[in-house]
DSSP file (Angstrom, degrees, kcal/mol; ACC not computed):
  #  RESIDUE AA STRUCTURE BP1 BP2  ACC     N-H-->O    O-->H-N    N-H-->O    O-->H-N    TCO  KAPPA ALPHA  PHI   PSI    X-CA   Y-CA   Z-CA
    1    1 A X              0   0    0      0, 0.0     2,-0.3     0, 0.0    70,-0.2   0.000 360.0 360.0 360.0 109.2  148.3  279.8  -62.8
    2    2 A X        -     0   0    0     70,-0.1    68,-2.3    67,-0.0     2,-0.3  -0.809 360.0-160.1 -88.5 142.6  144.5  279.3  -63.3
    3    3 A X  E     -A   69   0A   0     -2,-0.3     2,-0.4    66,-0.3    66,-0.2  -0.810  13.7-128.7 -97.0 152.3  143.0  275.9  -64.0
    4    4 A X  E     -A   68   0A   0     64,-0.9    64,-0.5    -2,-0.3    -2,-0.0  -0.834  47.6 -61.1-116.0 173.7  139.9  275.2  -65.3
    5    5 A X        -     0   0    0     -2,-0.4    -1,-0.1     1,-0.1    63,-0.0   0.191  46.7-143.6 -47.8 110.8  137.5  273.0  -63.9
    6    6 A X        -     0   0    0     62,-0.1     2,-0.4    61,-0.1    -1,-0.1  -0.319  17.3-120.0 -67.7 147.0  138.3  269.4  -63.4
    7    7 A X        -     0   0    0     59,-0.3     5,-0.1    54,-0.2    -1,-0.0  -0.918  39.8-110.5-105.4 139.0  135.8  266.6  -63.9
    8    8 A X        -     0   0    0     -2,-0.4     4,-0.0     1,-0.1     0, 0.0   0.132  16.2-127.9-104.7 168.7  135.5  264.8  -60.7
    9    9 A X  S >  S+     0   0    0      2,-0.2     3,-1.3     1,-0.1    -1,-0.1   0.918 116.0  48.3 -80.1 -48.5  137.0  261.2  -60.7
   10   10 A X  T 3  S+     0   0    0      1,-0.2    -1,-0.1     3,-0.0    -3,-0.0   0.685 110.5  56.6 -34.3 -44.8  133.5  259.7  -59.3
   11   11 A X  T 3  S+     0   0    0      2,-0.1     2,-0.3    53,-0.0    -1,-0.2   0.408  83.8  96.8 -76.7 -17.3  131.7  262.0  -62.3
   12   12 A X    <   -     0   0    0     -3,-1.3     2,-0.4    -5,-0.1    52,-0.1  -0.643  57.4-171.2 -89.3 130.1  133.8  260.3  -65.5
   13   13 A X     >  -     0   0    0     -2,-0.3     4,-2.2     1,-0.1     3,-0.2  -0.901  33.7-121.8-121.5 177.6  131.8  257.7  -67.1
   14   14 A X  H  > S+     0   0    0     -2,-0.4     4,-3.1     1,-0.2     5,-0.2   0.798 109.9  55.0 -50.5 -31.8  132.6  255.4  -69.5
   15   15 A X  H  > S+     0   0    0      1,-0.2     4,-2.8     2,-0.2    -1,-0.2   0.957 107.7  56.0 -63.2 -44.7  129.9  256.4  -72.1
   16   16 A X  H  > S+     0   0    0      1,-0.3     4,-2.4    -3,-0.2     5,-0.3   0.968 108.3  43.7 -62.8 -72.6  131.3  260.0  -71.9
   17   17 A X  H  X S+     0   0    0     -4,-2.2     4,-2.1     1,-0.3     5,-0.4   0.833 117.7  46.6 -63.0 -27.8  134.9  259.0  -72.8
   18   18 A X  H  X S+     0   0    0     -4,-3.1     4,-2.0     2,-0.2    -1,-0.3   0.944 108.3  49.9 -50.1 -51.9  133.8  256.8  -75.6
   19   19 A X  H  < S+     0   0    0     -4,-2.8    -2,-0.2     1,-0.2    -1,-0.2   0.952 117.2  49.5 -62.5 -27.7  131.5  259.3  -76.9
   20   20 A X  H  < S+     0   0    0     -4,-2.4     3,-0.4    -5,-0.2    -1,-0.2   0.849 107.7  47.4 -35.3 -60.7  134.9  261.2  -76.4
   21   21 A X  H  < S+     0   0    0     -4,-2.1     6,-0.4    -5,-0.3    -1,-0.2   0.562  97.4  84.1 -86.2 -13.6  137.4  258.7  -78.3
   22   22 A X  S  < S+     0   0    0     -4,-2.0     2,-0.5    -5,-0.4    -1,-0.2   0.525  70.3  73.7 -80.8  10.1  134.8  258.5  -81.2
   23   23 A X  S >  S-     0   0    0     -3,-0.4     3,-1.6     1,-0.1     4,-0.4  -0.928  78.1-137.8-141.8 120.7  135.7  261.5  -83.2
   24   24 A X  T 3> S+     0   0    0     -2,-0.5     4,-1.0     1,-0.3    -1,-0.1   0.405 101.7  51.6 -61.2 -12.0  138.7  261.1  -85.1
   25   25 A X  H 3> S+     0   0    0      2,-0.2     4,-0.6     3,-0.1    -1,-0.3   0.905 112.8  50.4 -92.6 -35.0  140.3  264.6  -84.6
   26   26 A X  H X> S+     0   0    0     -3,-1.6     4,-1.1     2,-0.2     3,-0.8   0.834 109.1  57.8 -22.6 -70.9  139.7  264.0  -80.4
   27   27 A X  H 3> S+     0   0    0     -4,-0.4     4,-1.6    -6,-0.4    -1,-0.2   0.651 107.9  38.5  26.4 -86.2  141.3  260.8  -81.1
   28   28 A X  H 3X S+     0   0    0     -4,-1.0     4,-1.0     2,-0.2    -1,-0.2   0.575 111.7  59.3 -73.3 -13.6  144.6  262.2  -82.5
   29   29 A X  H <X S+     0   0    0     -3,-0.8     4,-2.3    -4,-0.6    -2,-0.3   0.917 109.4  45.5-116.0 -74.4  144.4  264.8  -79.9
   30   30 A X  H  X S+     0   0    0     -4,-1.1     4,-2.5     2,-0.3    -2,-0.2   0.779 107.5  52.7 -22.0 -61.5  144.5  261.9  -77.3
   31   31 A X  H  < S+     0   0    0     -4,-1.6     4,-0.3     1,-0.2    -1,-0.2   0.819 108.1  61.1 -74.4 -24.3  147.4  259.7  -78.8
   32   32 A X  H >< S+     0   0    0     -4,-1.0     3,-0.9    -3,-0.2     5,-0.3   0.953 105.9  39.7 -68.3 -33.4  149.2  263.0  -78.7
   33   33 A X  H >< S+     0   0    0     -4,-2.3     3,-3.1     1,-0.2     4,-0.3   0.884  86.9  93.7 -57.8 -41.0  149.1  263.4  -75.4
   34   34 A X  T 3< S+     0   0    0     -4,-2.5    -1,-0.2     1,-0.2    -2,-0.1   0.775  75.1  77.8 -42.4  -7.6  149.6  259.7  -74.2
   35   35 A X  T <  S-     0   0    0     -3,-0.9    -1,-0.2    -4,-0.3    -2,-0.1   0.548 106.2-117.3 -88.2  21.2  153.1  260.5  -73.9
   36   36 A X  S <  S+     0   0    0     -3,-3.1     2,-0.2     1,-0.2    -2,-0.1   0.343  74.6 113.0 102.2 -21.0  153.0  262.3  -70.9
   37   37 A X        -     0   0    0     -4,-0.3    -1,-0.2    -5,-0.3    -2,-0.2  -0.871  59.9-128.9-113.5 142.2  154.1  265.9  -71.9
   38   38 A X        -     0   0    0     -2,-0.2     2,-0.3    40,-0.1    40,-0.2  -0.333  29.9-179.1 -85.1 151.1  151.7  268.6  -71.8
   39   39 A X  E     -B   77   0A   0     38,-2.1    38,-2.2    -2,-0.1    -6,-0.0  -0.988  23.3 -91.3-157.7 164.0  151.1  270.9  -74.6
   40   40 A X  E >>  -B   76   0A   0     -2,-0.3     4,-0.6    36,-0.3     3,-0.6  -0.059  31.0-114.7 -78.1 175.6  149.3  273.8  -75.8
   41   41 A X  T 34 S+     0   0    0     34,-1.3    -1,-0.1     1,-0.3    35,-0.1   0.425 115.1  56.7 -71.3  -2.8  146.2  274.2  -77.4
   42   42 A X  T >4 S+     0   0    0     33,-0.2     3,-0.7     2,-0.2    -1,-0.3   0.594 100.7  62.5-116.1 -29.7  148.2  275.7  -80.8
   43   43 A X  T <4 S+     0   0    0     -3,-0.6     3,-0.2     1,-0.2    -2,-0.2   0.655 111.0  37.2 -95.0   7.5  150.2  272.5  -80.9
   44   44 A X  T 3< S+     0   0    0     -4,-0.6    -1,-0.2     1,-0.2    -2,-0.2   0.459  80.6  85.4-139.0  42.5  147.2  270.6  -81.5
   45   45 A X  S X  S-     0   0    0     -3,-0.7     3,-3.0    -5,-0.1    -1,-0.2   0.044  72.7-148.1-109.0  46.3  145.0  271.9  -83.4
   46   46 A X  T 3  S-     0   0    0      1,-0.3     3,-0.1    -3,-0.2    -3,-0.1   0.613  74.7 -54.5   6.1  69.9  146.7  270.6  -86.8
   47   47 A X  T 3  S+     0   0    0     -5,-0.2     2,-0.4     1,-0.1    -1,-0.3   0.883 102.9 131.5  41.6  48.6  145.4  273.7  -88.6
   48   48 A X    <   -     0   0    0     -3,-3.0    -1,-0.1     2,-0.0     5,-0.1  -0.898  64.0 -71.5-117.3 166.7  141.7  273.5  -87.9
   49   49 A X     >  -     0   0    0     -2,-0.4     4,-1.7     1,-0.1     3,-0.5  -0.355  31.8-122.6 -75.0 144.3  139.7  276.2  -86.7
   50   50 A X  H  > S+     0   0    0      1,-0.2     4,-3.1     2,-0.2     5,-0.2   0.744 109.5  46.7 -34.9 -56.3  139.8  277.7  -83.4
   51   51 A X  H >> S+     0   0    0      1,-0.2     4,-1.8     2,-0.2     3,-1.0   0.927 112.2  47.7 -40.1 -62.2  136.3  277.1  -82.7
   52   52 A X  H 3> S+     0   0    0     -3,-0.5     4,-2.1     1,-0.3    -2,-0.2   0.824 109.8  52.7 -48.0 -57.2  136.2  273.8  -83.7
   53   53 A X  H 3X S+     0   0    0     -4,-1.7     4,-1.2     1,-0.2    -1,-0.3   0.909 109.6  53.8 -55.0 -42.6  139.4  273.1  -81.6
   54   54 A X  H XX S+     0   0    0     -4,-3.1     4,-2.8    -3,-1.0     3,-1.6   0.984 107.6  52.1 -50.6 -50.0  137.5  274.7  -78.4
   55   55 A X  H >X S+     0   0    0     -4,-1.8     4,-1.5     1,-0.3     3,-1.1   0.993 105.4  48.9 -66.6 -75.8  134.8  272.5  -79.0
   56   56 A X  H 3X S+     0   0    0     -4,-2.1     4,-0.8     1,-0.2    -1,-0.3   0.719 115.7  44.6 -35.7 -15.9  136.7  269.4  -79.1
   57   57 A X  H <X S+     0   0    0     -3,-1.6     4,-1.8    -4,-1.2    -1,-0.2   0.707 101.5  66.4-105.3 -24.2  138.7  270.2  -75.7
   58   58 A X  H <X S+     0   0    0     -4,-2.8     4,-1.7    -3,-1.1     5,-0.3   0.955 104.2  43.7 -49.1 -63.3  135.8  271.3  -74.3
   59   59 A X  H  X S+     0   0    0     -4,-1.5     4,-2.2     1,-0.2     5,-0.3   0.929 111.2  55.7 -59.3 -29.0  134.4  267.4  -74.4
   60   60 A X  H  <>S+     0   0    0     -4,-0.8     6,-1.9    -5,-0.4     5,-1.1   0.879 110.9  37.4 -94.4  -8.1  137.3  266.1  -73.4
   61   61 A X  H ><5S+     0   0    0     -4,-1.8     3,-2.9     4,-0.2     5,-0.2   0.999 115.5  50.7 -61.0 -66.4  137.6  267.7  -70.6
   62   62 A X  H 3<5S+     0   0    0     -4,-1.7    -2,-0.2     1,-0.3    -3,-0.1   0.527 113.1  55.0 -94.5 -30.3  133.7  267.6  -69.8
   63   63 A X  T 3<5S-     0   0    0     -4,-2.2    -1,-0.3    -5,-0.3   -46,-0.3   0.584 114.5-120.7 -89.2 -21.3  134.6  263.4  -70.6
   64   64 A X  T < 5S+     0   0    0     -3,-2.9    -3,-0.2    -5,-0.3    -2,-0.2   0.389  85.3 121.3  98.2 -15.3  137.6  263.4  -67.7
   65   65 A X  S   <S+     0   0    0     -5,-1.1    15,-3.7    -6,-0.3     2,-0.3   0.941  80.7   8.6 -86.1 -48.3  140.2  262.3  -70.9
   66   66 A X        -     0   0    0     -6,-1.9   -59,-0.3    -5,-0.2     2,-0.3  -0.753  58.2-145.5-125.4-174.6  142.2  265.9  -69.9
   67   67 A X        -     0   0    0     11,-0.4    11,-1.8    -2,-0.3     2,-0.3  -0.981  16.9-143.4-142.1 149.0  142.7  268.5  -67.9
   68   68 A X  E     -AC   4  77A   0    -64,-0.5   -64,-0.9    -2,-0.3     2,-0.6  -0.792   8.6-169.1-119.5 176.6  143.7  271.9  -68.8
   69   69 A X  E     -AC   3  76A   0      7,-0.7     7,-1.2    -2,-0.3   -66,-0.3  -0.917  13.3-151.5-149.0 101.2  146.0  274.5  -66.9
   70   70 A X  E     + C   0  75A   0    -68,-2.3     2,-0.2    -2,-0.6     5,-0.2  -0.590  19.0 170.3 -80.0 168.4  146.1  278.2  -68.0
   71   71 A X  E >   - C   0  74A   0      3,-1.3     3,-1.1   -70,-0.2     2,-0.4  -0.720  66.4 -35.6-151.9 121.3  149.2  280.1  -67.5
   72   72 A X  T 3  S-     0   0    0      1,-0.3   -70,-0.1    -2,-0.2    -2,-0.0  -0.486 119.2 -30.2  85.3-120.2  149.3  283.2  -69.0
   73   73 A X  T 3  S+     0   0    0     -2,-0.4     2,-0.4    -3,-0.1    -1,-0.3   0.381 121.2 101.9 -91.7  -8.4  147.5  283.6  -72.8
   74   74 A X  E <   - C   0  71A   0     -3,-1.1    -3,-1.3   -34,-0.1     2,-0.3  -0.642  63.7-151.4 -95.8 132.9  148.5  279.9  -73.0
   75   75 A X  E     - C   0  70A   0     -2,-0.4   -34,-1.3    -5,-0.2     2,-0.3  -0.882   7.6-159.3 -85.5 140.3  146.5  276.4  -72.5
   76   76 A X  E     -BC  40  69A   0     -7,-1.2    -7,-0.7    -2,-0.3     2,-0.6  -0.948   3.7-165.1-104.5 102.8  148.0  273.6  -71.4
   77   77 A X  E     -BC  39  68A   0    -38,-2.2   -38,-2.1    -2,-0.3     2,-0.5  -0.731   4.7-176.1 -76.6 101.3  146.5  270.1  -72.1
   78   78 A X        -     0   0    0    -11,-1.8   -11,-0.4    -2,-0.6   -40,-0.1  -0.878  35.7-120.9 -92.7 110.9  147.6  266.9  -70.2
   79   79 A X        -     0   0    0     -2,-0.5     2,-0.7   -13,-0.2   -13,-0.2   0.202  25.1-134.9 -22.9 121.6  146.2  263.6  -71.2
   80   80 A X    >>  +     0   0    0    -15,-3.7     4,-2.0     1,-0.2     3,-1.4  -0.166  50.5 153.0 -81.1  55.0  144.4  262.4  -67.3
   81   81 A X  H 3>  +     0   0    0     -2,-0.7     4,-1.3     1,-0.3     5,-0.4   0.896  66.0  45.0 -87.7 -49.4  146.1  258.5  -68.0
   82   82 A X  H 34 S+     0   0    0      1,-0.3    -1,-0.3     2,-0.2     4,-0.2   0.698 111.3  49.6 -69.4 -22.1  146.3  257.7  -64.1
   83   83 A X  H <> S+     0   0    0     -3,-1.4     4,-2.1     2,-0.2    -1,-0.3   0.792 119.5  39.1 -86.2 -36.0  143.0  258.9  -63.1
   84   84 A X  H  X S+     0   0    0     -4,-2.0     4,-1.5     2,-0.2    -2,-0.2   0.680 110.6  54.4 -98.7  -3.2  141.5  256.9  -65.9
   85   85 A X  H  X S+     0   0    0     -4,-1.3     4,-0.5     2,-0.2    -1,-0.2   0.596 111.2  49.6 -65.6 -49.9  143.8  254.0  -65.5
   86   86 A X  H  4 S+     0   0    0     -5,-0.4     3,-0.4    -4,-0.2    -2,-0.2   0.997 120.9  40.5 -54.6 -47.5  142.4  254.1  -61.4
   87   87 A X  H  < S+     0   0    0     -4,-2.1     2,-0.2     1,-0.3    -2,-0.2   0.906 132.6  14.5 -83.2 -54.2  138.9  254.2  -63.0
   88   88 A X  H >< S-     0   0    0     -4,-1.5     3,-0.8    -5,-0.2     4,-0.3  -0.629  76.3-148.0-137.9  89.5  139.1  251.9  -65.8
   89   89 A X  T 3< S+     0   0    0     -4,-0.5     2,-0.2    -3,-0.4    -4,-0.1  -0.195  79.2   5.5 -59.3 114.6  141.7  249.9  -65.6
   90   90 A X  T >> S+     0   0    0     -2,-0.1     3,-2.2     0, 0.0     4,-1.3  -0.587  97.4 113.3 120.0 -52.0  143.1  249.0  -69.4
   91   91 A X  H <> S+     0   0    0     -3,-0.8     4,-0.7     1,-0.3     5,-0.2   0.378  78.8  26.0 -35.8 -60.1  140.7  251.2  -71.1
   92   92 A X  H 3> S+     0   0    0     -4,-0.3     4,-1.1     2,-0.2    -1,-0.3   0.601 120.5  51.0 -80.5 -21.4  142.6  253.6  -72.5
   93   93 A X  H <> S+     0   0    0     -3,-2.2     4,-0.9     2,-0.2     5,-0.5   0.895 110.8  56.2 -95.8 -41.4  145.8  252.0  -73.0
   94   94 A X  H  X S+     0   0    0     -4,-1.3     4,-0.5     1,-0.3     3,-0.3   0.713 105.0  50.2 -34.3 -47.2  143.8  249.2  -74.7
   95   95 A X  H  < S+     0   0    0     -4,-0.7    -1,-0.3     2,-0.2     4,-0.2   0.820 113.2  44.6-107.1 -47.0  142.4  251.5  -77.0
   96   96 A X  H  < S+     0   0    0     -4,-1.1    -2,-0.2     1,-0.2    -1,-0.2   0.671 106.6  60.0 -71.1  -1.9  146.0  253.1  -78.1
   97   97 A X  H  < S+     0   0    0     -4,-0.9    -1,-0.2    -3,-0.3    -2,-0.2   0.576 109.1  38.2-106.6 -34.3  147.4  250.2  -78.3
   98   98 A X     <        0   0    0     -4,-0.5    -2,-0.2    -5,-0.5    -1,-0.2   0.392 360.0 360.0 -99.7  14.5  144.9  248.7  -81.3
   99   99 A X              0   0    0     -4,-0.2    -1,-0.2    -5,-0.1    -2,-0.1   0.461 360.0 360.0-105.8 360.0  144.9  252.1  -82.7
């Protein structure tokens, strides 16, 4: 099982996960995760194209908002909620909750 690179807890700022949470497909990509179960990169990229889907998981990982875990051909995304609950406490659950 390879991971790829995590962004460090010290390293997430705010501006980053905003700039993050501001583009609506990210967004949806987000509230799917907030329940906790991890899922691959094919169950959420609601029929857009692959690049385009790279790119978007690429900031939010780069923003701290996931983390991914290869295991085979497969990505796994989980939503980081506890690290970013430690960091900025409400933030994200604040923001899914008015969404």
């Amino acid at each position: 099982m390879r991971r790829i690179k995590l962004a460090e807890l010290e390293e997430i700022e705010v501006t980053d996960v905003m700039y993050a949470l501001s583009d609506p497909a990210r967004l949806e990509i987000v509230k799917t995760l907030a329940d906790g179960r991890p899922r691959t990169c094919g169950e959420l990229n609601a029929d857009r194209p692959k690049s385009s889907m790279s790119h978007h998981f690429k900031i939010l990982r780069d923003s701290g908002l996931i983390k991914t875990r290869v295991e085979g051909k497969e990505h796994f995304n989980e939503l980081r909620m506890k690290d970013l609950e430690s960091k900025f406490p409400g933030l994200l659950k604040g923001i899914l909750n008015v969404l």
